[in-house]
C-alpha positions in Angstrom: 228.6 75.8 -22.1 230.2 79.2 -22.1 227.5 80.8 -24.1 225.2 79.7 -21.4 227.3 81.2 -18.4 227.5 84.4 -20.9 223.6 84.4 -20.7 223.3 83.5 -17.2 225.5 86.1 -16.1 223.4 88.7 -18.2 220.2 87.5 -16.7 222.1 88.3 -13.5 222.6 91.8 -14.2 219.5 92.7 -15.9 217.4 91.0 -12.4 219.5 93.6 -10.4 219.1 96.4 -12.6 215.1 95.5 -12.3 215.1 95.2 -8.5 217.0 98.9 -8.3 214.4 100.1 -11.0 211.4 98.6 -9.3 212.6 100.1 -5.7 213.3 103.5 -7.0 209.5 103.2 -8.7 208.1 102.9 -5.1 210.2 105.3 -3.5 209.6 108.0 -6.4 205.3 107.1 -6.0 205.8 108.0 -2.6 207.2 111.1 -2.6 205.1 112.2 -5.6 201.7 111.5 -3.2 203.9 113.7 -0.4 204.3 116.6 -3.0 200.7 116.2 -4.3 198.9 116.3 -0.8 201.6 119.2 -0.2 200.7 121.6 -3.3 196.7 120.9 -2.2 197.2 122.3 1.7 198.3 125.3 -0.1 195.5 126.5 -2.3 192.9 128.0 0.3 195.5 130.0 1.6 196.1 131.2 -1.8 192.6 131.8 -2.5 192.2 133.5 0.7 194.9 135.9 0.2 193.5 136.7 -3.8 190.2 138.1 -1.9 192.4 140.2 0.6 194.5 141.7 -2.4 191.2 142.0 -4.2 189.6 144.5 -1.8 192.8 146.2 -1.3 193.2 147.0 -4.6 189.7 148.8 -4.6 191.1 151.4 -2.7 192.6 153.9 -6.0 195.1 155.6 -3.3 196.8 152.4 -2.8 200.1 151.7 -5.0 203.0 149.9 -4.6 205.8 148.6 -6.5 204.9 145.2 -6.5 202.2 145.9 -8.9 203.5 148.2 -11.2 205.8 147.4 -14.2 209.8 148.0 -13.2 211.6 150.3 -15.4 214.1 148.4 -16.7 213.8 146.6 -19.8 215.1 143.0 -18.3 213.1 139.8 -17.4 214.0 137.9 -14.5 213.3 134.2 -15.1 212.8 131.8 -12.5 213.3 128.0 -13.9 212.5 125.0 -12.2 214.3 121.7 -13.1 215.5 118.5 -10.9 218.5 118.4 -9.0 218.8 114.5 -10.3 218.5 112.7 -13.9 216.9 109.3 -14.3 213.5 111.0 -14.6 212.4 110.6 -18.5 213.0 113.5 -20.4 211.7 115.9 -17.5 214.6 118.3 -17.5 215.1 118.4 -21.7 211.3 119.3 -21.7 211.6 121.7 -19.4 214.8 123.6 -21.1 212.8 123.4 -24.4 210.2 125.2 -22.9 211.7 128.6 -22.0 213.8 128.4 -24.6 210.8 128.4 -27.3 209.3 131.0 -25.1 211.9 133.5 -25.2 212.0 133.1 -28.8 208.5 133.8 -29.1 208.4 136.6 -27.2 211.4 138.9 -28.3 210.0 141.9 -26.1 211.3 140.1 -23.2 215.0 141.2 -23.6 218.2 140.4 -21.8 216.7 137.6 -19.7 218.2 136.5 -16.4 218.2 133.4 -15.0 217.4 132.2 -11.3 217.6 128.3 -11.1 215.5 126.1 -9.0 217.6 122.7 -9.6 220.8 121.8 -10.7 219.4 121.2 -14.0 218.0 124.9 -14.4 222.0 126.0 -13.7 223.3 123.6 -16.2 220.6 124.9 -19.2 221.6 128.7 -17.8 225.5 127.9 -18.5 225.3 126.0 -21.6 223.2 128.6 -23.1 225.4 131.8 -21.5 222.8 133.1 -20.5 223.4 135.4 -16.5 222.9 133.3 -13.8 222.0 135.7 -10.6 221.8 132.5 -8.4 221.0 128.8 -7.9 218.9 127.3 -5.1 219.8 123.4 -5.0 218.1 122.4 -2.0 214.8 122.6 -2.3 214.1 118.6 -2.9 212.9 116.5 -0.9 209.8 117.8 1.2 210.4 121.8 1.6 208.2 123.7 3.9 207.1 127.1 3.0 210.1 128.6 4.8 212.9 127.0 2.6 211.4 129.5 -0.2 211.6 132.4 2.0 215.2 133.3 0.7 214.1 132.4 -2.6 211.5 135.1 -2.6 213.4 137.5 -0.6 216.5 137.7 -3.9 213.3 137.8 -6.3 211.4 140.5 -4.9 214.8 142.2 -3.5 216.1 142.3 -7.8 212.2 143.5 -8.6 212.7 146.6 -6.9 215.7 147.3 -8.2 213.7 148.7 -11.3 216.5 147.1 -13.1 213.7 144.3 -14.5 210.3 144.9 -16.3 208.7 141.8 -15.1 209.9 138.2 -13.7 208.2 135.1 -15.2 208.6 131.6 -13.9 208.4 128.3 -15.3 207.4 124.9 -14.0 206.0 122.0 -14.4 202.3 121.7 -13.7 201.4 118.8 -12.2 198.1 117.5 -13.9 197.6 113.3 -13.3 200.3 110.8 -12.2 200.8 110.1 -15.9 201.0 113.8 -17.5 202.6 117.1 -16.5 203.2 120.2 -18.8 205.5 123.2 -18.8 203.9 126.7 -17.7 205.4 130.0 -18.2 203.4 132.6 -15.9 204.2 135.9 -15.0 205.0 136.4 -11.8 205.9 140.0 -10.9 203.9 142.8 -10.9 201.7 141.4 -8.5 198.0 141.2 -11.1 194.7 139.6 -10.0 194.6 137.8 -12.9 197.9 136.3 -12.1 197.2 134.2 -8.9 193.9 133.5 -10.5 195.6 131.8 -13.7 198.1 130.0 -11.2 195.4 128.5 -9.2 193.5 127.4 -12.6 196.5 125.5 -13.1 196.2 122.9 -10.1 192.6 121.5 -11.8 190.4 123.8 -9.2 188.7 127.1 -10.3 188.0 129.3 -7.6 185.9 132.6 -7.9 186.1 135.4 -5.6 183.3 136.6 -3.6 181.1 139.2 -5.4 179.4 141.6 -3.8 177.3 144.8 -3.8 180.3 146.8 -1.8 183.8 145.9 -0.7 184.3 143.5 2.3 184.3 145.0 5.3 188.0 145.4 6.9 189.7 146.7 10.0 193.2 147.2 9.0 196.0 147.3 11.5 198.0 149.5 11.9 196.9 150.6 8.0 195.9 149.6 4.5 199.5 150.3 3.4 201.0 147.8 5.8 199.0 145.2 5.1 198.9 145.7 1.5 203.1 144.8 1.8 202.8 142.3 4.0 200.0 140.5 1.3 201.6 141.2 -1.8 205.1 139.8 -0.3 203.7 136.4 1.0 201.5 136.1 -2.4 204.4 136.3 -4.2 206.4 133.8 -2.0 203.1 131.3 -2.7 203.9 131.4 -5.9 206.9 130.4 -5.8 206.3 127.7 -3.1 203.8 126.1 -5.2 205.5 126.1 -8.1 208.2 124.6 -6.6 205.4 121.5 -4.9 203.8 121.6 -8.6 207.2 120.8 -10.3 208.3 118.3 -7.3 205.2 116.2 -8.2 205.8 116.7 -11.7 209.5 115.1 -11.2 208.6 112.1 -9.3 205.8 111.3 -11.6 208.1 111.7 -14.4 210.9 109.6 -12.4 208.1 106.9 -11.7 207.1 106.5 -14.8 210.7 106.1 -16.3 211.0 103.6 -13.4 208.6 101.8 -14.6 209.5 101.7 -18.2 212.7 100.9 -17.0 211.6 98.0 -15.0 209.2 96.6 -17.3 211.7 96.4 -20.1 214.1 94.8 -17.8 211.5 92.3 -17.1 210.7 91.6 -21.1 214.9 91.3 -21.4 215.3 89.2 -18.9 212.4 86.6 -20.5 214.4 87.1 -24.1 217.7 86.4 -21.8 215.5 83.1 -20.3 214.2 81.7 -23.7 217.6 82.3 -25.3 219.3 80.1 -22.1 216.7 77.4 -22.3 217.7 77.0 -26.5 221.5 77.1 -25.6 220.8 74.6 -23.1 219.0 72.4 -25.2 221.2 72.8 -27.8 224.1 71.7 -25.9 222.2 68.7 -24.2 221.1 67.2 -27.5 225.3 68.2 -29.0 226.0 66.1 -25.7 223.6 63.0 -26.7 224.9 63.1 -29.9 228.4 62.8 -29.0 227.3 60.1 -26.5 225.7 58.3 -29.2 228.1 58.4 -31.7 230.8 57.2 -29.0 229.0 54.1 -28.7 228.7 53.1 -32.4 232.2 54.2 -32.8 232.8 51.1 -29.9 230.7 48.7 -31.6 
């Protein structure tokens, strides 16, 4: 009879364990549809602003920082990561991935680290590599302006000159059963770069071709605007790689969820069968006992 309160008791715990894993499934499917529906209200603006910058940059007499190489010899590297575990091997996919791309590209030299998620931090102090800063709230459902002071220390660091180039790296969001780990260079502000970024979300978008440039009246001047474009371009970026690798996450955590819950569910039947034989077993010991006791009378 003990063995069968044992094995009660374990069917016990693995039933909790299942509802917990089957509530955080549904909560983790909801906020991965939230992030989804979140990265898509973004990507007309973004296309939008890719045709401003591409008739700006027409004009040869136009320059700016933003979109030249810095002098320095440093890479600024914005990771991504979860602020909490329990989400499949997101996070150890994620360090794997900028590590294997630093090693393959050795010109990038003395990187530094800005982490998005306490996960990013922990990878950045375990390897020693510098850590400028950590932003650790931005779960949840972030509007754009949560990024603002994001983009503010990255562009503030670019112009410096103390960095070449910043990269970032997040996870792309591609079906509610598959992301993958993208490394895209961020800073100096390229055509090619927005272009590649809005690739990634499943949607191709082409700019308008024509004979001549588009026709603008810019107020007060080109130069103005041109800041003002380049500055919440780059903030986009980061805003939508943050909504990319939000989606990513809960899809991830979902999945594991689900894992989780189904094996607690195929446990739980192994728990059942082996209570039913225990049971039997000690019903037919019992009969037997009974059994003998009565010869033993007679």
């Amino acid at each position: 009879m003990a063995n069968q309160k044992q094995i009660k008791g374990k069917m016990g715990a693995v039933k909790n364990v299942q509802k917990i894993t089957k509530t955080m499934e549904a909560v983790s499917a909801s906020k991965m549809k939230k992030a989804i529906d979140a990265a898509l209200l973004t990507r007309e603006y973004a296309r939008l602003s890719l045709e401003l910058l591409k008739n700006l940059s027409q004009e040869d007499y136009l320059s700016h920082p933003l979109l030249q190489y810095g002098k320095g010899d440093k890479t600024l590297v914005v990771m991504y990561s979860s602020n909490k575990g329990l989400c499949g091997s997101f996070n150890i996919t994620m360090a794997r991935s900028v590590w294997k791309f630093l090693q393959k590209n050795k010109e990038m030299k003395n990187p530094h680290f800005i982490a998005v998620g306490k996960h990013s931090e922990k990878f950045a102090r375990k390897t020693g590599m510098p850590l400028i800063a950590s932003f650790t709230e931005l779960d949840g459902s972030p509007d754009a302006e949560k990024v603002t002071p994001l983009s503010k220390l990255v562009l503030d660091e670019f112009r410096t000159g103390e960095y070449k180039r910043v990269v970032i790296l997040y996870a792309n969001f591609v079906s509610a059963l598959q992301y993958e780990p993208v490394v895209r260079k961020m800073l100096p502000i390229q055509e090619k770069v927005v272009l590649n970024m809005l690739e990634n979300t499943g949607e191709g978008y082409e700019l308008e071709n024509g004979n001549g440039k588009a026709t603008y009246v810019f107020e007060p001047n080109e130069e103005r605007v041109l800041e003002y474009v380049l500055e919440k371009l780059a903030e986009m970026m980061l805003y939508q790689a943050l909504l990319e690798s939000l989606a990513s996450e809960h899809s991830a955590r979902r999945n594991a969820m689900k894992m989780a819950t189904d094996n607690a569910g195929a446990m739980h039947d192994k728990l059942q069968l082996q209570y039913n034989r225990a049971r039997q077993a000690a019903i037919t010991q019992e009969i037997a006992e009974i059994s003998a006791g009565a010869e033993a009378i007679q």
